[in-house]
N, C-alpha and C positions, 0 to 999 in steps of 0.2 A: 850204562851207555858207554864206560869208559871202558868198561871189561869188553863190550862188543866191537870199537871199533878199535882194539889191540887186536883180539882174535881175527877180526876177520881184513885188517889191514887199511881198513875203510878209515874216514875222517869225519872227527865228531867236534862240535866248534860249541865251547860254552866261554864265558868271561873270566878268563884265569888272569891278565892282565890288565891292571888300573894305572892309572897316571897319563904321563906325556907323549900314551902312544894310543890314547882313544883321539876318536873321530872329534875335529873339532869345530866343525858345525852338520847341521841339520842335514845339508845335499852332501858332504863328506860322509854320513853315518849313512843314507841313503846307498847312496852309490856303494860302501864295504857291504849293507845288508844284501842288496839285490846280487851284489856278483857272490855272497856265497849264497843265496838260496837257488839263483839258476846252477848250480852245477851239485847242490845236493837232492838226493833221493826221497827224502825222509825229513820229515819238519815236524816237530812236536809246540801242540797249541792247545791252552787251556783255558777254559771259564773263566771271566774275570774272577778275582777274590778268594784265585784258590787259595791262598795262605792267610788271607784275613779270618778273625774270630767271627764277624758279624756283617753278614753273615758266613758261615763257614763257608759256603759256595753261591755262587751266585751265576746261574745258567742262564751267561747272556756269550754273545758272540763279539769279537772283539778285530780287527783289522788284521792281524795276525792271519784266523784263518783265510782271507780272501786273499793276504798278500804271499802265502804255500800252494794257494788253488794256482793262481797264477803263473807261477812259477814252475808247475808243473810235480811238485813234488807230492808224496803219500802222506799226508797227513795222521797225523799219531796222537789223539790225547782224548779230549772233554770229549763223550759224544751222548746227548741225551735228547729225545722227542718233545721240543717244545716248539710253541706256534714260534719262534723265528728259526731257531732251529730248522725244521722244516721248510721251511720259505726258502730259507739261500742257502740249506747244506743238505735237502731231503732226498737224495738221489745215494742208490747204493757204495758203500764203500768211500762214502765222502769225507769221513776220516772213520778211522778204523779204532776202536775202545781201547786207550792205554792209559790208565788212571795214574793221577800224579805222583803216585807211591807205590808205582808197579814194585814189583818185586823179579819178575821172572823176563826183562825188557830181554835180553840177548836171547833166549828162547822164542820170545816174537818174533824179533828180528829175522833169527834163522829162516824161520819157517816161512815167513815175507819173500825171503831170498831166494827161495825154493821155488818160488811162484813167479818166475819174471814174465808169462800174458796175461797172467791179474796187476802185476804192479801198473808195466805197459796202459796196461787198460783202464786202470786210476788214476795214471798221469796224463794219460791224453783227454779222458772226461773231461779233469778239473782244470785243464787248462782252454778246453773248447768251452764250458761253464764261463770260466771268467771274460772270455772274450764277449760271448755271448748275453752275459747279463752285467759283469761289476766293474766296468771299466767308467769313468766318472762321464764318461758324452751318457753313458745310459741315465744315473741318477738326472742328467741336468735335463734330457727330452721328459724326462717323468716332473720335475719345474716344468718346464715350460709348456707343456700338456696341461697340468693345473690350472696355470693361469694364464690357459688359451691364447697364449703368444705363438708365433709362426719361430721355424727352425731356420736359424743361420746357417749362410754360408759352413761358417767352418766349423759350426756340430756337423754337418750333411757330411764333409768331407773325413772327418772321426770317423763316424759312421760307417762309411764308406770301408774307408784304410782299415777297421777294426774286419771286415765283413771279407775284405780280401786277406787279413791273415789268418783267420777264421778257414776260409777255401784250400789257403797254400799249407795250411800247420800240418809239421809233422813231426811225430814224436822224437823229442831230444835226446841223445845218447849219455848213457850216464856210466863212465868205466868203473867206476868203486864205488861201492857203496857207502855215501856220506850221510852224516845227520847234524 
């Protein structure tokens, strides 16, 4: 990834610096996460426990992917057909196969780059996806549907504002390719 985003100019953001210049609290580490995932291209997300012994993998989905859906970017990693899997990632191209220990990542990439009405077309799904399904007004009407409560005021208005940027969205320009 480091070799890719030398060549190709792009910007690739991993934990190179510890101490007195991390985030120091919860809504500060928020807010540095969200402003670099909206303006990168490419998010890499993995199965919980990729590095633990036991088990060696463990193919569950983690906040990660829903918070790249969102964002609008291609996601890059775990991708395997299981009942959740499916559920909230079964739609093509919802993240694309690059296993933790790729070997040939600047190769992918390239060929990624090559294709900007497929990326286009991945980032505007997984952003109309998230509005559409993973925004928390949806989990809390699926509560309150449960337990046959009537919908508030201000879920209705969520709703609402989620459904008008749903109408207005349109795809984010993105000039370099970042990861």
């Amino acid at each position: 990834l480091l070799e890719y985003s030398k060549e190709s100019e792009g910007f690739y953001f991993f934990d190179t610096l510890k101490g007195p210049f991390d985030a120091r609290s919860p809504s500060d580490h928020r807010f540095r996460y969200a402003n670099i995932l909206k303006r990168s291209k490419y998010f890499l997300c993995y199965f919980a426990k990729m590095r633990s012994a036991e088990p060696p993998e463990q193919p569950e989905l983690g906040p990660r992917y829903i918070e790249g859906l969102a964002a609008g970017c291609v996601l890059l990693g775990s991708w395997k057909s299981t009942s959740a899997f499916d559920m909230y990632l079964g739609w093509e191209d919802a993240v694309i196969d690059m296993p933790f220990e790729c070997t040939n990542v600047p190769e992918i990439l390239r060929l990624l780059d090559r294709q900007a009405d497929r990326l286009r077309e991945i980032s505007t799904r997984n952003v109309r996806r998230a509005l559409e399904s993973y925004d928390h007004a949806h989990r809390w009407r699926t509560i309150v549907n449960r337990l046959g409560l009537s919908q508030d005021y201000h879920m209705t208005q969520r709703q609402e504002a989620l459904v008008r940027k749903l109408n207005e969205f349109e795809y984010p320009t993105r000039e370099s390719p970042s990861l």
